[in-house]
C-alpha positions in Angstrom: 14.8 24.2 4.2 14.7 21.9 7.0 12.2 21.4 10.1 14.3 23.9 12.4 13.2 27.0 10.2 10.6 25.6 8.6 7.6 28.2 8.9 3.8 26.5 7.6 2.6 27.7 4.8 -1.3 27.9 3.6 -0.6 27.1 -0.2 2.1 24.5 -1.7 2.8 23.4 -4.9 2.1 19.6 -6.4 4.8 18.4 -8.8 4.7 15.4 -11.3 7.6 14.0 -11.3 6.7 11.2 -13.7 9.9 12.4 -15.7 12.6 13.0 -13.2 15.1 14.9 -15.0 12.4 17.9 -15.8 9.8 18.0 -12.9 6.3 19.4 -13.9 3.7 21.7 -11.9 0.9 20.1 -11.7 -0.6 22.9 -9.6 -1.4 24.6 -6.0 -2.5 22.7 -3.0 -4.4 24.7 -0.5 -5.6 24.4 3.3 -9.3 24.7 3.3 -12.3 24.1 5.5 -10.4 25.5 8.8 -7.0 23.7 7.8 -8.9 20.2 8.0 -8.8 19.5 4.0 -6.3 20.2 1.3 -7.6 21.5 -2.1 -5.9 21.0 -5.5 -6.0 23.6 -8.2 -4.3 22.7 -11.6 -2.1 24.8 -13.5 -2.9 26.2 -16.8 0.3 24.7 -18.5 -0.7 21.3 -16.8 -4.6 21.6 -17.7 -3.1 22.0 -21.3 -0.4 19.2 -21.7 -1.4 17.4 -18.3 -3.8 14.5 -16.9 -6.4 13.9 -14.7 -4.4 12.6 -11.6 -7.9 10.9 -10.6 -11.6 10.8 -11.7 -12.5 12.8 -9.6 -9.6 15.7 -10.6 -11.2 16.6 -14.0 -8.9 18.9 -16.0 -10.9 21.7 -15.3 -10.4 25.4 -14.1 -11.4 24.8 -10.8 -10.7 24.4 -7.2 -11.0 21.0 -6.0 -11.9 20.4 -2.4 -12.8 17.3 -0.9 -15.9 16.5 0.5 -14.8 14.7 3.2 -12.4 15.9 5.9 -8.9 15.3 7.1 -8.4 14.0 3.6 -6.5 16.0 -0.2 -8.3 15.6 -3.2 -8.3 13.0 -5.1 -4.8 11.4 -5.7 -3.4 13.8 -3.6 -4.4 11.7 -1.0 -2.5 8.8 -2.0 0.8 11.1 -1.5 0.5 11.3 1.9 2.6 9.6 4.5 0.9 6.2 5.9 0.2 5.9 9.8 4.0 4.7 10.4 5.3 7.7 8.5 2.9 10.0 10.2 4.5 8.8 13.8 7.7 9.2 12.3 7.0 13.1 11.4 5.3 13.8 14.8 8.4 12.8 16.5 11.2 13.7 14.4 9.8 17.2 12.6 9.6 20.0 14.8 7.4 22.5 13.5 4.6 24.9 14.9 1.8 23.1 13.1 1.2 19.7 12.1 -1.7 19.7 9.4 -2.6 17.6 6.3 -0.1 20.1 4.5 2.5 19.6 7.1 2.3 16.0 6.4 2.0 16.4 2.8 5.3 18.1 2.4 7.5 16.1 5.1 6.8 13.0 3.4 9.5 13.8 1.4 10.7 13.1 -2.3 10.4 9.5 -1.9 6.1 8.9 -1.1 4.6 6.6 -3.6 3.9 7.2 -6.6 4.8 10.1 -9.1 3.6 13.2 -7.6 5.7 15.6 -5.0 5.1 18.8 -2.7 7.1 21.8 -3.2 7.5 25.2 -1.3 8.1 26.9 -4.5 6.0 26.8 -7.8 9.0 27.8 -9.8 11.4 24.7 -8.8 10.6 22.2 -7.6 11.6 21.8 -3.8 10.8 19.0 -1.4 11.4 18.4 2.1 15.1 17.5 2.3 16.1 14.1 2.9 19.3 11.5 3.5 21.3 9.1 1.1 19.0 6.3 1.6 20.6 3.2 3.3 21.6 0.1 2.2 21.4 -3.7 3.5 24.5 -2.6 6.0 22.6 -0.6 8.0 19.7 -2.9 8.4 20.3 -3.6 12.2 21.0 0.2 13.5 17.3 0.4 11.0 15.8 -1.6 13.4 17.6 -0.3 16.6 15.7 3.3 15.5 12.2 1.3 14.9 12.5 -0.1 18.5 13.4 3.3 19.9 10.5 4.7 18.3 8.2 2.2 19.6 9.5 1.9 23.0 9.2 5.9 23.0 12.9 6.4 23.4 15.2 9.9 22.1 16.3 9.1 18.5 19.2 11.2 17.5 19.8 13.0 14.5 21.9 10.7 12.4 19.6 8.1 13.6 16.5 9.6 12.6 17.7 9.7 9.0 17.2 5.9 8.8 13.5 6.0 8.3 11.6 7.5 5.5 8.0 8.3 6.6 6.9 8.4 3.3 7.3 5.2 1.3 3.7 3.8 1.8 0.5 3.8 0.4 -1.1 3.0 4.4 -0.3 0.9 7.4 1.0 1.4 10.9 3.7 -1.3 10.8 7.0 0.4 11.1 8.7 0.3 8.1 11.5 2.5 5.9 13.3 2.7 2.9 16.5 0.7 1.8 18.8 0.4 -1.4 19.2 -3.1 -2.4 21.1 -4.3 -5.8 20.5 -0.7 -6.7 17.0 -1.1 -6.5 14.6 0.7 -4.1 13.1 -1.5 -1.5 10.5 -0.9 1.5 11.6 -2.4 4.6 9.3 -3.8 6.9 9.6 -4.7 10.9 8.5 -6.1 13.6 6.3 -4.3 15.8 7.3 -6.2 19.0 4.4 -8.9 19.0 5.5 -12.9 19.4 5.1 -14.0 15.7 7.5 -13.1 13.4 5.0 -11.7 11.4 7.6 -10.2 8.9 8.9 -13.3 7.8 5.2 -14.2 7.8 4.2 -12.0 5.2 7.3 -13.0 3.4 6.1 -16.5 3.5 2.4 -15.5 2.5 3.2 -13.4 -0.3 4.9 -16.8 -2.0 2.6 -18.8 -1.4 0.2 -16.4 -2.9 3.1 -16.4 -6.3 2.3 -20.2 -6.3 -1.5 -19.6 -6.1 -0.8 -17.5 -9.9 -1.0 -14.3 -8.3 1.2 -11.4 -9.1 3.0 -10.3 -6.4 5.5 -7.8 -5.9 8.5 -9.4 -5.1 10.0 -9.8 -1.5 12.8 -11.1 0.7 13.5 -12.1 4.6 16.1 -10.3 6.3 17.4 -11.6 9.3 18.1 -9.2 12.2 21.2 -9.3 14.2 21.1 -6.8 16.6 20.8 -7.6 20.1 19.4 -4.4 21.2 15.9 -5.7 19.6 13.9 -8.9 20.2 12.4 -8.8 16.3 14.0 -12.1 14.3 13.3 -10.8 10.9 12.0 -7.5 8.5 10.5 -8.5 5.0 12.0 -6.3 2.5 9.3 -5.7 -0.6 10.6 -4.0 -4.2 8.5 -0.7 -5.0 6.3 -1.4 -7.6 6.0 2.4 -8.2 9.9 2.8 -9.4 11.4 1.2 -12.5 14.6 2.1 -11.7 14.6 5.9 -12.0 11.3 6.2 -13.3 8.7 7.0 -11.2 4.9 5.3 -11.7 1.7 7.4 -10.6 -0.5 5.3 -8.2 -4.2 5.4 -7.3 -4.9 3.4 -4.6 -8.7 1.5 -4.6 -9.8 3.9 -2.1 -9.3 6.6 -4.3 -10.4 4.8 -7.8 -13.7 3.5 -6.2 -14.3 7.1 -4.2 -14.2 8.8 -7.1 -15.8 6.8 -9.5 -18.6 6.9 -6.9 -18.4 3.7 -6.1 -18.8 1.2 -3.0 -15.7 0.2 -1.7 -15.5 -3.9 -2.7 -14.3 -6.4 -5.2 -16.4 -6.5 -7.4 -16.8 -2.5 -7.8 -13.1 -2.6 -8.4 -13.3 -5.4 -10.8 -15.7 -3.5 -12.8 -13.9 -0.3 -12.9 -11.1 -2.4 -14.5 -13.2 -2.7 -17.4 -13.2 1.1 -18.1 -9.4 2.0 -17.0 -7.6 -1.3 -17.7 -6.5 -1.9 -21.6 -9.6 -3.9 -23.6 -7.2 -7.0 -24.0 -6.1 -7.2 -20.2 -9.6 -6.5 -18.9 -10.7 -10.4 -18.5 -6.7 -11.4 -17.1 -7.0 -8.5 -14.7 -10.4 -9.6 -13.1 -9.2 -13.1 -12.8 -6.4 -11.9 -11.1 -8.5 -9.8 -8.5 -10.9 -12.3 -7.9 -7.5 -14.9 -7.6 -6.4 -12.1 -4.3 -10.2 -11.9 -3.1 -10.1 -15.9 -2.3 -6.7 -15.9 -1.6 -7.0 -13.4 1.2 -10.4 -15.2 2.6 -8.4 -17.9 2.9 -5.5 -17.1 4.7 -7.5 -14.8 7.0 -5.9 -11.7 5.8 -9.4 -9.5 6.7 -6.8 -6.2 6.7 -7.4 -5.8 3.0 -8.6 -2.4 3.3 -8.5 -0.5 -0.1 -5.6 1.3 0.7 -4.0 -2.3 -0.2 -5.0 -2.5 -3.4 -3.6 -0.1 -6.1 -3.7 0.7 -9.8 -0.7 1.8 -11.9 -1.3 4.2 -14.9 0.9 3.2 -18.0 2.5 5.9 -20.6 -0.4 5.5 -22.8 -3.1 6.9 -19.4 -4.9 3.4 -18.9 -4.6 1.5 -15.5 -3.6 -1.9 -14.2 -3.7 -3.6 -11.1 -0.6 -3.3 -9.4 1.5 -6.4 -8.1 -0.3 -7.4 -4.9 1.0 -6.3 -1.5 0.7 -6.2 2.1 -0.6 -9.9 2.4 -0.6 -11.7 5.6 -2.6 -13.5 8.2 -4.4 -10.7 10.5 -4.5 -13.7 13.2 -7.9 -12.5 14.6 -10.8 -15.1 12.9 -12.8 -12.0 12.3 -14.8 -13.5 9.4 -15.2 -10.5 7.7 -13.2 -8.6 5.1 -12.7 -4.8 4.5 -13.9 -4.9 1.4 -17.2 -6.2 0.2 -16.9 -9.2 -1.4 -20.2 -10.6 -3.0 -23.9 -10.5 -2.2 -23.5 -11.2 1.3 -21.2 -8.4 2.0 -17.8 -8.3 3.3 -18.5 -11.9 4.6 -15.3 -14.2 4.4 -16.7 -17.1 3.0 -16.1 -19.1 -0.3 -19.7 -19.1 -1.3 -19.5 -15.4 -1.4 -16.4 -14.6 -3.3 -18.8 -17.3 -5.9 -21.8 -15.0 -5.5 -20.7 -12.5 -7.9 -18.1 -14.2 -9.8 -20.1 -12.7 -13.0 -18.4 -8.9 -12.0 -15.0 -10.9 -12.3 -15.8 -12.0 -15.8 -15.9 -15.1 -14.9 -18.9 -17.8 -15.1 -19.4 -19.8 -12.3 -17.8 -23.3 -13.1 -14.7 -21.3 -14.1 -14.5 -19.4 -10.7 -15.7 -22.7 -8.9 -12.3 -24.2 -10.8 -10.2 -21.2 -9.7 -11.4 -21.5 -6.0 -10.7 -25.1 -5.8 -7.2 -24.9 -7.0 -6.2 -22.1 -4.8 -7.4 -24.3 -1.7 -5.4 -27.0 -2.7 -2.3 -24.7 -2.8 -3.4 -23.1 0.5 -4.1 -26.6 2.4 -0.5 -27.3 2.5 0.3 -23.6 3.7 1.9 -25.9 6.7 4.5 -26.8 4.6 5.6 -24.0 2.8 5.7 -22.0 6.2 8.0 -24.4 7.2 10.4 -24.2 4.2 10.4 -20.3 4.4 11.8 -20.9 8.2 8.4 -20.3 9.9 8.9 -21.8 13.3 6.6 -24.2 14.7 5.4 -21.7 17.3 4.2 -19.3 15.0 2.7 -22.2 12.6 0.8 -23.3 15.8 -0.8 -19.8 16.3 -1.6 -19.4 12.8 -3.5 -22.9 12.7 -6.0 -21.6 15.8 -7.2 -19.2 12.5 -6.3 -21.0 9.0 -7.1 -24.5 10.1 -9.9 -23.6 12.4 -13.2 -25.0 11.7 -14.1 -21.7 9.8 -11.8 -21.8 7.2 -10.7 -25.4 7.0 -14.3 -26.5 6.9 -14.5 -24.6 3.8 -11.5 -26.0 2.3 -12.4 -29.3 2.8 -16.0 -28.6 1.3 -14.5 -27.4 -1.7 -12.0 -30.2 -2.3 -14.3 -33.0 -1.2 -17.1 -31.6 -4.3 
């Protein structure tokens, strides 16, 4: 089935495809509440032999609808295309409705995680999609991202360079790409003076060096002279070991249905419950180690779609390897999430306000906070050997040396 004759349809089918040599239904997905939310309804083989995708997806006879609109249920809400890739399918599908189903199902077989969307509940069949590119085509990638953003036609073989459905959330454009056989989201510029690409590529090494976990990432240079970007950041899917595909809750999920508010130190405490007991105390360390680490590079875009848990074989969760890290370069002074007992404030002495949810007592956070601002003081230098230019180091230093945050690094280190 393609867009041309595709004809929208009230009721799909969810797929886990956790095992992808013998896809599973998981159940229907329905329009609901005047096509503005997407319901799931397990199947009776998968409320048998299955799992609950979410906490709030119970395996239970029942019809799930969400409570809040324009959303799916649950982790079904996770499998749909970011900002990016819901851009991409506005301009590329061309279909007589564009709903949350419509979306669902043109994201294609390769959205995060495990799950799918099918037209039929007896085989599983998703929206059909291209070979996938590889590092050769990296340049006519970015020709169709500038086209895109400059509103310009995009062909038909063109348009089968981007994926729309790669991402947990995000507007930067951004696609798939094989790389040493591996699957790889590729991120670009969206035409603004720093090369914020090689940016984040820079920021998420720095944050390695800082002992966080990180999913791994690379600089591409871009050669094409039809585009004024310098450089995309490739970043390996956490969600695929190899063929296998992970399922992924995203924090915005996790905390939503556990009822929570959406902050650190709610996530840090569901940990205790979903994480294994003997990774419970490593895992909040490492959360509270991204908490800082994002205050202090003035990365207040840590929304809780970027934060995500993996589930392992044996149905516990993990933080996955931290992503979508870079400087927002606006000094707003406040995260997304909340961060301690003075909100979503971006300061040091709140991350310390409730270092008890982390697990950890104070002098042991104090410790942690104070060697990630020594790392994070010379952030100057290691820009520089990533191939930062001096340009964009002197923007960034209006934010991550102004008297904000350097006044709190240099309180910390002078103690």
């Amino acid at each position: 089935m393609n867009a041309t004759n595709f004809i929208p349809q009230d009721t799909m089918y969810l797929w886990w495809l956790g095992a992808p040599e013998t896809p599973q239904l998981i159940g229907d997905i329905r329009l609901a509440d005047r096509n503005r939310k997407v319901s799931l309804s397990y199947d009776a083989a998968w409320l048998n032999d299955g799992f609950a995708l979410s906490e709030d997806l119970p395996l239970l006879p029942d019809e799930f609808i969400p409570s809040d609109k324009d959303c799916a249920s649950g982790a079904v809400d996770d499998a749909r295309p970011d900002r990016w890739g819901e851009r991409v399918i506005r301009l590329f599908e061309k279909t007589s409705r564009l709903s949350l189903m419509e979306y669902l199902y043109f994201a294609g077989d390769d959205r995060t995680g495990a799950l799918g969307v099918s037209t039929s509940r007896v085989a599983y069949t998703p929206h059909p999609i291209s070979t996938r590119p590889n590092f050769a085509g990296l340049d006519a990638m970015a020709e169709v991202v500038r086209k895109v953003l400059a509103n310009e036609a995009v062909d038909a073989l063109q348009q089968r360079l981007l994926r729309p459905g790669a991402s947990l959330g995000g507007a930067r454009p951004k696609s798939l790409m094989q790389i040493d056989g591996l699957q790889w989201i590729v991120k670009f510029s969206e035409g603004e003076s720093l090369d914020t690409p090689l940016i984040e590529h820079a920021t998420m090494t720095l944050a390695k060096t800082c002992g966080i976990q990180c999913a791994e990432t690379r600089a591409l240079g871009i050669q094409n002279a039809g585009t004024d970007a310098r450089h995309a950041v490739a970043v390996c899917r956490f969600d695929r070991v190899f063929d296998q595909r992970l399922h992924v809750v995203s924090a915005n999920v996790a905390l939503k249905a556990a009822g929570d508010e959406l902050g650190y130190p709610e996530l840090s405490q569901l940990l205790r419950r979903l994480a294994p007991p003997e990774l419970v105390k490593q895992q909040q360390e490492e959360l509270f180690r991204r908490m800082v680490f994002n205050i202090l590079m003035d990365n207040t875009d840590d929304h809780e779609k970027n934060h995500a848990l993996l589930r392992s074989m044996n149905g516990s969760y993990a933080l996955s390897p931290a992503y979508d890290i870079v400087p927002s370069v606006q000094g707003l002074r406040y995260q997304q999430m909340r961060v301690g007992q003075y909100g979503s404030e971006s300061t040091l002495e709140n991350a310390l306000s409730d270092s008890r949810q982390f697990s950890l007592p104070l002098k042991q956070a104090k410790t942690i906070v104070k060697d990630i601002c020594l790392i994070v003081a010379n952030w100057h230098a290691h820009f520089t050997s990533m191939g930062v230019v001096s340009r964009d180091i002197d923007e960034l230093s209006q934010y991550l040396d102004g008297d904000f945050l350097m006044l709190q690094r240099q309180r910390v280190l002078q103690s």
